[in-house]
C-alpha positions in Angstrom: 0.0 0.0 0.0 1.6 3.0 1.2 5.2 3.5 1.9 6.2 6.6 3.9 4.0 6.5 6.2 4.0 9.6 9.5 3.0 8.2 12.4 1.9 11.0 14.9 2.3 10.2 18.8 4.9 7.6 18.1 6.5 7.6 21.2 3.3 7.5 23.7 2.1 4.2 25.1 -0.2 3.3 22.2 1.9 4.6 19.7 5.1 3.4 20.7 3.4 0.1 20.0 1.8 1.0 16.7 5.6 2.2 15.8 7.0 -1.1 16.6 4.4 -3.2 14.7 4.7 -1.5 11.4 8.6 -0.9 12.1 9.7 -4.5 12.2 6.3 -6.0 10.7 6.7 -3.6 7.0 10.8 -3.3 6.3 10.0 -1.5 3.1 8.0 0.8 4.8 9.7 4.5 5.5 8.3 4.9 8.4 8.3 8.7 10.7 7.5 8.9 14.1 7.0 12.7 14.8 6.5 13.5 18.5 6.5 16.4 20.9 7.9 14.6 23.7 5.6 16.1 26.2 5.3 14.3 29.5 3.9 11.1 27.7 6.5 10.5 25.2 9.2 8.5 26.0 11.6 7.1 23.2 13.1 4.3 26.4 10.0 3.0 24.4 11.7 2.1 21.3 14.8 1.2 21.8 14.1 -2.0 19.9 13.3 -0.4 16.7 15.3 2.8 16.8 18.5 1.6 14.9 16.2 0.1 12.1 17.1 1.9 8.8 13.5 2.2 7.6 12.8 4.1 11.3 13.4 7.9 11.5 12.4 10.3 14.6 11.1 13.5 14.2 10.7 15.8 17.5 7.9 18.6 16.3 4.3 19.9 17.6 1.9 19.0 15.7 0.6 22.5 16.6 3.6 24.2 15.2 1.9 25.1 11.6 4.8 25.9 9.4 7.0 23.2 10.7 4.5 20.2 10.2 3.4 21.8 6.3 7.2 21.8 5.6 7.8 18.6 7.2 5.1 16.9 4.4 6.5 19.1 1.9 9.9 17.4 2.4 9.3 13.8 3.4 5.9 13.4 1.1 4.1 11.3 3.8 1.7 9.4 2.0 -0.3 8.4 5.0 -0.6 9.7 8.5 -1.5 7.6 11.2 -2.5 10.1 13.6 -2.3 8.8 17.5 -0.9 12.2 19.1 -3.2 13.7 21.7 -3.7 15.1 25.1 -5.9 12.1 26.7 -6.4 12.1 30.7 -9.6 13.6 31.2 -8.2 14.6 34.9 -5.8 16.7 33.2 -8.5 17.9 30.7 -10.3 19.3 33.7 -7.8 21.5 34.7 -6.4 22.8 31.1 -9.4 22.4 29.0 -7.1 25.3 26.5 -4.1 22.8 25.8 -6.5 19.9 24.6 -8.1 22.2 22.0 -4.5 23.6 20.6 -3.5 20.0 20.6 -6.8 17.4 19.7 -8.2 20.2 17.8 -5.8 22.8 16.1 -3.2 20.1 15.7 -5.3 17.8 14.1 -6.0 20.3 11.6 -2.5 21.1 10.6 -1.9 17.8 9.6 -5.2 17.6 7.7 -4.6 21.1 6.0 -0.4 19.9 5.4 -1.4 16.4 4.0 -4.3 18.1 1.8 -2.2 20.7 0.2 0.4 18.3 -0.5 -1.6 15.6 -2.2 -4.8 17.2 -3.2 -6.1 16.4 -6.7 -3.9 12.8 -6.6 -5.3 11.6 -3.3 -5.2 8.2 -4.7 -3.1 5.6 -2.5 -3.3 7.8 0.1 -5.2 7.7 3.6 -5.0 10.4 6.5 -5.7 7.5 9.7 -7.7 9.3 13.0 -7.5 7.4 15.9 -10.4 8.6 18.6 -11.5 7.0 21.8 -15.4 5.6 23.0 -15.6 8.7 25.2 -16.8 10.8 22.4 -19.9 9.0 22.6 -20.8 9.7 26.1 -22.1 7.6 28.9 -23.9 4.4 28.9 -27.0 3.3 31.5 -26.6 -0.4 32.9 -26.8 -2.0 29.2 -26.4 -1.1 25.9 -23.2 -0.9 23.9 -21.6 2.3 21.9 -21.8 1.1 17.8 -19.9 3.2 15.0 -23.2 5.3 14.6 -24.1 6.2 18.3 -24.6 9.9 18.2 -21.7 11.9 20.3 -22.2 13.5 23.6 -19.3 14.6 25.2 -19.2 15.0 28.8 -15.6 16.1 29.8 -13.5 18.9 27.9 -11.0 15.8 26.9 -14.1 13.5 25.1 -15.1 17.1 23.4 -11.8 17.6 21.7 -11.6 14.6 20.2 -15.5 14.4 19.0 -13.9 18.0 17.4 -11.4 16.2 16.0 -13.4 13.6 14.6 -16.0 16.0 13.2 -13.1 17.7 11.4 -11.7 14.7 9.8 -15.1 13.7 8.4 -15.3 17.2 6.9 -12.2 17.2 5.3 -13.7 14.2 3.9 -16.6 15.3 2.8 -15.3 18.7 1.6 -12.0 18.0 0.2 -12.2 14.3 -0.6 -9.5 13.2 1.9 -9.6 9.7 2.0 -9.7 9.0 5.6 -10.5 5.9 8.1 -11.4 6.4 12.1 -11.4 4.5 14.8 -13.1 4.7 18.1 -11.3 2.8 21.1 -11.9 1.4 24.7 -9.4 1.9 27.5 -5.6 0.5 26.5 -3.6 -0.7 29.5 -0.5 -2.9 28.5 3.4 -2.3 28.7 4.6 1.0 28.3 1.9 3.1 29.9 2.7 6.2 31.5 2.0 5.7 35.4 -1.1 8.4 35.7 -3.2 6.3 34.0 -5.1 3.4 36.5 -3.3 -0.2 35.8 0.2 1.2 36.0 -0.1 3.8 39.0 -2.1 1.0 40.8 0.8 -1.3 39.9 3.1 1.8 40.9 1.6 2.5 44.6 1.1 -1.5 45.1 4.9 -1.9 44.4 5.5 1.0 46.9 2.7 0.4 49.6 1.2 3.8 48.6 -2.6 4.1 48.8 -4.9 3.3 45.8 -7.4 5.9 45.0 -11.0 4.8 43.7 -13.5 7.0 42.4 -16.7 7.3 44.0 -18.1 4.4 44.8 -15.6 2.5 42.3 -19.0 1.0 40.0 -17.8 2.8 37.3 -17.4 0.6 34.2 -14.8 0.5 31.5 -14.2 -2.0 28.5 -10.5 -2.6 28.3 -8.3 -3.3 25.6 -4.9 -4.7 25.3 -2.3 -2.3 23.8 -1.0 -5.4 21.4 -4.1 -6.0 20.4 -5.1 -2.5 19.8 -1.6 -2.2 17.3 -2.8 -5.3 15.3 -6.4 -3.9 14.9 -4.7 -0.6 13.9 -2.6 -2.8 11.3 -6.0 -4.3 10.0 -8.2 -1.1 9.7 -5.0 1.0 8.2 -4.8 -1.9 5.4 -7.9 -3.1 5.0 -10.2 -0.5 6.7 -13.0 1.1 4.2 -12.5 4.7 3.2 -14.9 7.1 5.2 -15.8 3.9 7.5 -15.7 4.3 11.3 -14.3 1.3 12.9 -15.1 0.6 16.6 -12.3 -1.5 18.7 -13.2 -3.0 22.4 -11.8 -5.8 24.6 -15.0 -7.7 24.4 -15.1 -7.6 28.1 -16.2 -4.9 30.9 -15.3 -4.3 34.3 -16.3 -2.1 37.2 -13.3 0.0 38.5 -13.5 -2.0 42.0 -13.8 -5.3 40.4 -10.5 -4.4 38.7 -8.7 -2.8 41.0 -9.3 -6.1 43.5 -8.2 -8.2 40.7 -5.1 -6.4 40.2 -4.3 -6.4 43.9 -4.5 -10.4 44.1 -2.6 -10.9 41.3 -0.2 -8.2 42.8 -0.1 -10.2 45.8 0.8 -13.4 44.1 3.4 -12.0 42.1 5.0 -10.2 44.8 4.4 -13.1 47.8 2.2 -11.6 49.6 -0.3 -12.5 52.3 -3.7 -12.6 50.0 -5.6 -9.3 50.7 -2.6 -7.4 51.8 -2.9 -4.7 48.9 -7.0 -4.1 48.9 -6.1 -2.9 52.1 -4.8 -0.2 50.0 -8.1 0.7 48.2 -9.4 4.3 48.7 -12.0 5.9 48.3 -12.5 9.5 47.5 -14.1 12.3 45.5 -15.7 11.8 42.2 -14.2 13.8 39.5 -16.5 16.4 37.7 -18.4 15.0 34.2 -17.6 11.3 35.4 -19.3 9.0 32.6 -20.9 5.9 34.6 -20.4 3.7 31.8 -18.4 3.0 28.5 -18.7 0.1 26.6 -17.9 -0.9 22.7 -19.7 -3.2 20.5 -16.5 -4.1 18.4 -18.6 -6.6 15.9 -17.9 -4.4 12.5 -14.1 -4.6 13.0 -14.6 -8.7 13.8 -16.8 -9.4 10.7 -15.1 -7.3 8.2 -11.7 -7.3 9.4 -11.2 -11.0 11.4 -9.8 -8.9 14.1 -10.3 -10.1 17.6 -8.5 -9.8 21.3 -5.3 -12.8 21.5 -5.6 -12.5 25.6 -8.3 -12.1 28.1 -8.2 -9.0 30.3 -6.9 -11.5 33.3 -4.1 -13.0 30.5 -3.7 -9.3 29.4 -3.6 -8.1 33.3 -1.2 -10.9 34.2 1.1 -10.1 31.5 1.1 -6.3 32.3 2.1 -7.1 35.7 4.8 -9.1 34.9 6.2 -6.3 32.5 6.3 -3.6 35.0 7.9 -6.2 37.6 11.3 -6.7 35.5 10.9 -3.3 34.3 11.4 -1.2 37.4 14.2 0.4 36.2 11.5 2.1 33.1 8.9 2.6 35.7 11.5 4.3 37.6 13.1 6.4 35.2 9.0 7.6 34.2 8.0 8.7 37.8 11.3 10.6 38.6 11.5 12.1 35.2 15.1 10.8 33.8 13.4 9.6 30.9 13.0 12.9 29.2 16.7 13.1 29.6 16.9 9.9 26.7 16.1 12.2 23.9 19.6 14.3 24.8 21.5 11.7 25.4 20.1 9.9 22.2 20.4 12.6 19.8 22.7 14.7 20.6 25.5 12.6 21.7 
């Protein structure tokens, strides 16, 4: 298909994996990972792939207009495969402003670079929008978000990227981008930056620290595996329909609680512990404003038309996690006191 191909985000948790996947899985593939290297992006992610000849690293802002139209002027991506975003809603809370220059503004840089560049021979080409299930809103006690649930937005994060979306449809529609979306659950695997839940729970078990729950902790999530997210990205960017929306879930919910006491027995195994020493951990305290009660993604269009499907439960998927951050204490480590954002130097600029 395509063969320079700019992945945006690279070095965040899910794109680091993306990265990899098309990296080693598509050698004659020229492939760009352009990052900003805000808190999130850490290139300790890719150490695997970043001597790989086909593998180049750019450090730019998406939101930096004249930089990302020159950047597609001189490397002619042919695709984007755009994963860079601000996404923790707590943070969105507090500085709605930098998820509208970056989900919104940024999004339209790219579209606006890769449309002037290619506009009129769009053929071969696909601009790739990765979105999350929190665009559509909340769920009551059933039901399940489809690719044509109307959006409802309830936090300042979910509204930027239902933005987003809405601008890449339009681009569509108006300038005959050819363009694919997808709409995920919640990742958790290796390489997750330790705000989200699985790995500061993992974090603050490790450490005896206290584990915060929302509320009353019923809050449910469908989680997805960050491997199996990459492949599914693989599938829809290959295979995926031009103009389609593609939906990608876990196949499997779970209340915050009913998570978070799962991940503290298997903790407790792992580390030989007495069982029930870390939900003693476990606590409670003040919802968050705009707190959805319930996401969850019917992900049947992406398994009929694509074969795609999760490789691990979320307890085979949990386990393995664990295990991860266990003989990688010297990453997790180098992410929560910040000597990771001193790799890019060292890297680079040797």
């Amino acid at each position: 298909m395509n063969k320079t191909i700019l992945i945006t985000g690279g070095a965040g948790f899910i794109g680091s994996h993306v990265v990899r996947l098309f990296v080693n899985k598509y050698p004659n593939y020229e492939i760009y990972n352009l990052d900003a290297l805000t808190y999130a992006g850490n290139l300790e992610n890719l150490k695997d792939v970043e001597a790989k000849t086909n593998y180049h690293f750019i450090k730019a802002d998406i939101n930096d207009e004249n930089l990302i139209t020159h950047l597609f002027q001189k490397h002619q991506f042919e695709s984007v495969i755009h994963l860079a975003a601000e996404s923790h809603v707590d943070r969105s809370i507090k500085d709605p402003l930098a998820f509208v220059k970056t989900n919104i503004i940024g999004t339209l840089n790219l579209l606006n670079a890769f449309k002037e560049l290619w506009e009129g021979n769009f053929e071969g080409k696909r601009f790739y929008h990765i979105s999350t299930d929190e665009v559509y809103g909340t769920l009551g006690e059933s039901g399940l978000f489809t690719e044509s649930t109307p959006y409802s937005p309830n936090s300042p994060y979910s509204a930027s990227k239902a933005s987003s979306d809405h601008f890449v449809r339009a681009y569509g529609e108006t300038y005959n981008i050819p363009y694919v979306i997808s709409n995920c659950s919640n990742n958790y695997g290796q390489n997750q930056f330790p705000e989200k839940l699985i790995p500061l729970f993992i974090n603050n078990i490790i450490n005896n620290k206290s584990l915060p729950v929302y509320g009353d902790g019923n809050y449910t999530r469908d989680w997805l595996y960050v491997v199996d997210h990459a492949r599914a990205i693989d599938l829809v960017f290959h295979k995926g329909k031009n103009t389609e929306t593609y939906n990608i879930g876990g196949f499997n919910e779970w209340k915050n609680i009913d998570l978070v006491q799962l991940l503290c027995s298997q903790m407790d195994k792992k580390l030989g512990r007495t069982s029930g020493t870390s939900k003693k951990l476990i606590t409670f305290v003040k919802d968050r404003p705009g707190h959805d009660l319930r996401y969850a993604i019917d992900a049947n269009k992406i398994n009929k038309e694509l074969s795609w499907e999760p490789s691990v439960t979320f307890e085979q998927g949990l386990s393995i996690t664990i295990d991860w951050y266990l003989n990688n204490q010297e990453w997790l480590n180098h992410v929560t006191s910040g000597a990771y954002q001193l790799y890019y130097e060292k890297q680079y600029y040797k």
